[in-house]
C-alpha positions in Angstrom: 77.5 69.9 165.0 76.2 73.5 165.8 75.6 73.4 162.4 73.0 70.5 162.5 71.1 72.1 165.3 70.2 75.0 163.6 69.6 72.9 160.0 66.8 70.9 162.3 65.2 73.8 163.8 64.9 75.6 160.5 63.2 72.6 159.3 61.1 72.1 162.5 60.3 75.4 161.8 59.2 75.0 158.3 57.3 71.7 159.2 55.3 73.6 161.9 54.5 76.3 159.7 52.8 73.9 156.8 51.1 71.9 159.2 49.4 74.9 160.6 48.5 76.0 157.3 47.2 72.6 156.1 43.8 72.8 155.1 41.9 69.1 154.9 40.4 68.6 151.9 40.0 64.7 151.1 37.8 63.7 148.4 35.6 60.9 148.2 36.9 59.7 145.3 38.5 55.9 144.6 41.9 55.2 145.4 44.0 54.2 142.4 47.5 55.9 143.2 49.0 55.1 146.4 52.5 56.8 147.8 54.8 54.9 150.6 57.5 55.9 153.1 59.5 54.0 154.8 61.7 54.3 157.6 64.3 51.4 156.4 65.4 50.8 159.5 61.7 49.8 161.0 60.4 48.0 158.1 62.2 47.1 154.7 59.9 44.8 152.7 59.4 46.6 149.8 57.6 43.6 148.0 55.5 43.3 151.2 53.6 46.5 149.9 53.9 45.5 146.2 51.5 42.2 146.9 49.5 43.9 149.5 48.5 47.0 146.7 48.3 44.6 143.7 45.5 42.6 146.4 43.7 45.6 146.4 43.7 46.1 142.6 46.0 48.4 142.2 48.9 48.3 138.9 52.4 48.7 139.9 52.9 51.3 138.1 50.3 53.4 140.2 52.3 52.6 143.3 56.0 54.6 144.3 57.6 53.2 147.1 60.4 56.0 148.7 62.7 54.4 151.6 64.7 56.9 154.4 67.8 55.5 155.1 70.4 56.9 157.8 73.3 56.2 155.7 73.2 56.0 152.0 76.0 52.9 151.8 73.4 50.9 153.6 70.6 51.8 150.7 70.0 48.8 148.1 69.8 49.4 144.2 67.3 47.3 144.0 64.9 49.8 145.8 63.0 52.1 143.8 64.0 55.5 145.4 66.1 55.9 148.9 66.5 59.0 150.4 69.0 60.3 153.5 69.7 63.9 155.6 71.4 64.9 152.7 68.7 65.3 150.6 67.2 68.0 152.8 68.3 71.2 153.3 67.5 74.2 155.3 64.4 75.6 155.6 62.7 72.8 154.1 64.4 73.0 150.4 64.7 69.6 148.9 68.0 68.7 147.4 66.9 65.5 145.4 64.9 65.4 142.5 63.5 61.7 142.9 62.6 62.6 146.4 60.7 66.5 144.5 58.9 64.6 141.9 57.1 62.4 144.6 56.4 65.2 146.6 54.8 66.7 143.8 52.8 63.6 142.8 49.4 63.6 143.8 48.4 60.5 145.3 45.6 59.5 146.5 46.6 57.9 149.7 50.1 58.2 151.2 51.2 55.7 153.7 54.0 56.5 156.0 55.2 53.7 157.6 56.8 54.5 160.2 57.1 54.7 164.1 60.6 56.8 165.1 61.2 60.2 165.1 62.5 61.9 161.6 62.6 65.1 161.4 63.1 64.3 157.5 60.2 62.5 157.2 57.4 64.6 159.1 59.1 67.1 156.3 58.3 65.2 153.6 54.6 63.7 154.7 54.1 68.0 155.6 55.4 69.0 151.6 53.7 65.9 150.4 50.7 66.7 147.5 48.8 63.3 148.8 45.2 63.7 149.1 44.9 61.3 151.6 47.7 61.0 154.8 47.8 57.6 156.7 50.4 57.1 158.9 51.1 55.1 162.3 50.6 56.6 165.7 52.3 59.8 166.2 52.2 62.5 168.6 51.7 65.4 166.2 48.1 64.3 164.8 48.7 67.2 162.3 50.5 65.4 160.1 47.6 62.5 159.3 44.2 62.5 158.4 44.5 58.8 159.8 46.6 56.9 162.0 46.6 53.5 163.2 48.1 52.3 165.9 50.4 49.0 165.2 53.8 47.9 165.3 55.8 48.6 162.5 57.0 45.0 162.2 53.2 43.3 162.6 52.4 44.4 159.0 49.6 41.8 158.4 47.9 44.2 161.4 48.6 46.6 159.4 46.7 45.8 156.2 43.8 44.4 158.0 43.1 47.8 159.7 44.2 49.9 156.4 42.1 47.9 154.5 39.1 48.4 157.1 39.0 52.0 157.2 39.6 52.8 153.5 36.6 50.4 152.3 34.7 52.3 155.6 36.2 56.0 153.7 34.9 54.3 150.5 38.6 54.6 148.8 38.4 51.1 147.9 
């Protein structure tokens, strides 16, 4: 248990140390690669996302969906990638190579959707090579160059405002 304490500060740690050093440097260009995380235990329509992307023109296979879960014998195979605390270390290493190899992708918008508290996943939105950050409300405005304040269960909100601002950001 002491253990865990001093896991999450090294990781707080880390995450406060990239977000200081974050430097903002979206592009203007077109969105056509888009990441999402979600907190499984908020919002776990994956196809939700699918249809709402493929609306906006983008293929499938530009799209990579990455779900947190608490407890890996609640995670689906269906998903396409599922992550838990065990994937992270300390000091912000990554144990998992799914969970690396979208870190490293670039996308051109990454949506985090999610509302509670992860340590986890403010890590991976802080490592994440996304050009563009949207995310829903948080209290650490570091970690998003947009955020939009909804529910994470009124999703059809959600895409009416995310579809707003990125044909008002001209990603669309």
């Amino acid at each position: 248990m002491i253990l865990k304490a001093f896991k999450e500060k090294s990781n707080q740690k880390f995450v406060n140390k990239l977000l200081s050093a974050r430097r903002i440097a979206v592009d203007h260009s077109k969105m056509t690669s888009v990441g999402v995380v979600l907190n499984l235990s908020e919002f776990s329509d994956f196809e939700a996302f699918r249809a709402f992307f493929k609306s906006l023109g983008l293929q499938q296979a530009k799209t990579k969906i990455i779900a947190f879960v608490e407890d890996p014998k609640n995670a689906n195979d269906l998903w396409d990638t599922y992550i838990n605390p065990k994937d992270f270390g300390w000091k912000g290493k990554i144990n998992s190579m799914d969970l690396q190899s979208f870190i490293d992708m670039p996308f051109d918008v990454l949506v985090c959707y999610y509302k509670e508290h992860h340590l986890e996943l403010n890590l991976l939105t802080a490592l994440s090579k996304a050009n563009f950050k949207v995310g829903l409300y948080d209290d650490d405005r570091r970690l998003y160059d947009l955020m939009i304040d909804v529910n994470p269960k009124d999703f059809s909100l959600f895409k009416k405002e995310l579809t707003k601002y990125l044909t008002v950001l001209n990603k669309l």
